[in-house]
N, C-alpha and C positions, 0 to 999 in steps of 0.2 A: 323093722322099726323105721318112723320117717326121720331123717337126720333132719330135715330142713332146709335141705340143698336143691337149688333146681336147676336142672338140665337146661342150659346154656343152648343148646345146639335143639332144639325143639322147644313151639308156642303152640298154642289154643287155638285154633280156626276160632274167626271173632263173628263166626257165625251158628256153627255149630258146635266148638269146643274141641274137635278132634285134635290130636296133637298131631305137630306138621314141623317140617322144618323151619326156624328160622330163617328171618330175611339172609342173615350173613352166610348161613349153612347151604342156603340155595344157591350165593353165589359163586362160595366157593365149590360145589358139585356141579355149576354149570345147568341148574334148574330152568325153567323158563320164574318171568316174574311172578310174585305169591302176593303180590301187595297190591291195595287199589292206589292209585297213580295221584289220588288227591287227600284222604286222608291216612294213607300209610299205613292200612290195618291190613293183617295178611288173613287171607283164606283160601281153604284148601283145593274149593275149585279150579282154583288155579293151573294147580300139580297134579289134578286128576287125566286120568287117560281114559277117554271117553269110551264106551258112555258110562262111566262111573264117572261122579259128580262128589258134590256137599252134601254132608248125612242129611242133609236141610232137606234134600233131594227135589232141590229147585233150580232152575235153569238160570234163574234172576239174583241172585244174591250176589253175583257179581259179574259182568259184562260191559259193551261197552255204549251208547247213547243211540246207539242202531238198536241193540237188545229190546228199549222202550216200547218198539213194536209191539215186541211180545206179551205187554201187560196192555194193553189196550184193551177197554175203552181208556179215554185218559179218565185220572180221577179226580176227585172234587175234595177237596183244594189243589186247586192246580197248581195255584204259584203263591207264593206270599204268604203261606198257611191261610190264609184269605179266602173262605169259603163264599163272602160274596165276590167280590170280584173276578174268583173263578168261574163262580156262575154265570158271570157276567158277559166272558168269555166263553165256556161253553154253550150259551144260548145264541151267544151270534153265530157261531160256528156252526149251528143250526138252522137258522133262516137263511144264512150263507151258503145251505147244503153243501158244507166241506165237512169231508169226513176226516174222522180225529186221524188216519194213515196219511192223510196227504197235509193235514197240518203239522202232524213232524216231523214230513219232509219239507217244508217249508222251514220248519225250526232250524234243521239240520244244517240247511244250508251257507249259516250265516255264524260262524262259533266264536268271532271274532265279540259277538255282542256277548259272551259270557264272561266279558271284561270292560264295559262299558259304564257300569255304574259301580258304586260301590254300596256290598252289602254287607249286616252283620249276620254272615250265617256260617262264620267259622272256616269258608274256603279260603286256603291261599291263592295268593292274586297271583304270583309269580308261576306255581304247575298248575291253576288254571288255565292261562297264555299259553302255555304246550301241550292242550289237548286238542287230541282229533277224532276222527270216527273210530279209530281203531285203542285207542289208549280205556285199559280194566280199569273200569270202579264199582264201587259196591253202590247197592240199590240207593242207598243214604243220599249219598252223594249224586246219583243221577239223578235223582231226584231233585235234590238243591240246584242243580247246574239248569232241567227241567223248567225250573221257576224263574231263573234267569234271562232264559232263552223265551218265554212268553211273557214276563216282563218287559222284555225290549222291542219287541212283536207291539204288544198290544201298547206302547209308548211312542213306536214307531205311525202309528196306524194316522189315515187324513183325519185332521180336524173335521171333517164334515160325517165320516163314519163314526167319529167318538158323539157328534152334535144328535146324529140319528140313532144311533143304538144302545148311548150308556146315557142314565141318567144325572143329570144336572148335580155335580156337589160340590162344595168348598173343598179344596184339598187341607189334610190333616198337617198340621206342620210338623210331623215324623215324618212325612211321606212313607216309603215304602219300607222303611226301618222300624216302623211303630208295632210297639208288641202288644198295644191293645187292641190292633184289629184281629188279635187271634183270639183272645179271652173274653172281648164283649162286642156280641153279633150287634148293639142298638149302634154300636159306635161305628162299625165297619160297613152298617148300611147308611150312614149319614154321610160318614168321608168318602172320600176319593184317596186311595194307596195310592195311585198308578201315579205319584210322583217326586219330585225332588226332597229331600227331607232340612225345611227352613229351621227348624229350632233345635238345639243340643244341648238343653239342660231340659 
């Protein structure tokens, strides 16, 4: 019979469900970490002893901004859920003949810009600032931090690159916070994201 009591000292992989120790149960057995480092969800790739993994039986589900190799090509939407401005991005990176590997090593190199602006995409700002190449997160989240780092890339880039290769548009006064560049493509191809966000109502 189920009482309706739950086991304290075991949670759900918030990938595949499996039951796993607890964050506090790992620490007190002296676990390695089970949790991703930005949003605090535990998975059990973690506590796996290779090559046993997550029933997910994916190598990505949680790793660390080096990992991203591994899903390569990059994908579209790359940054901002922003399927054009991704593209936008992915086509220079083509005429550019820079291949998407040596673009995030370029990314890589500079982690300081996944603090540089502020977004609303639910990261803490403060275990943002203490990631490195080596710090676990789950795909989710490399992904957001992802969007970050090629937002400040392509905001960084010469005035005369942006004058040659993106086309001409008023920037939106959400800037890069607007949630209608993800639900309506007419909108997302008339604005410009790739900037500061002027109005807040």
């Amino acid at each position: 019979m189920n009482s309706g009591s739950t086991c304290r000292s075991h949670i759900a992989c918030a990938c595949c469900s499996r039951r796993m120790p607890s964050p506090d149960t790992a620490v007190s057995a002296d676990l390695p970490q089970s949790a991703c480092c930005l949003c605090a969800r535990s998975f059990c790739a973690l506590l796996c002893t290779p090559p046993s993994t997550c029933l997910c039986n994916s190598l990505a589900c949680i790793g660390t901004l080096g990992d991203l190799r591994l899903e390569l090509p990059l994908p579209n939407p790359l940054f901002l859920r922003n399927a054009v401005e991704s593209s936008l991005v992915l086509n220079y990176l083509a005429r550019q003949n820079i291949a998407h590997e040596d673009f995030l090593t370029i990314l890589l190199q500079d982690l300081s810009t996944l603090t540089s602006h502020h977004f609303y995409d639910g990261l803490n700002e403060g275990s943002l600032a203490r990631v490195d190449l080596t710090s676990k997160m789950c795909r989710s989240c490399r992904g957001s931090c992802l969007s970050r780092l090629v937002y400040a890339w392509r905001l960084n880039l010469p005035q005369d690159e942006i004058r040659n290769n993106w086309p001409h548009r008023p920037n939106c006064y959400y800037g890069r916070n607007c949630q209608t560049q993800v639900s309506n493509l007419a909108h997302a191809q008339h604005y410009n994201h790739c900037c500061e966000q002027t109005r807040f109502t």
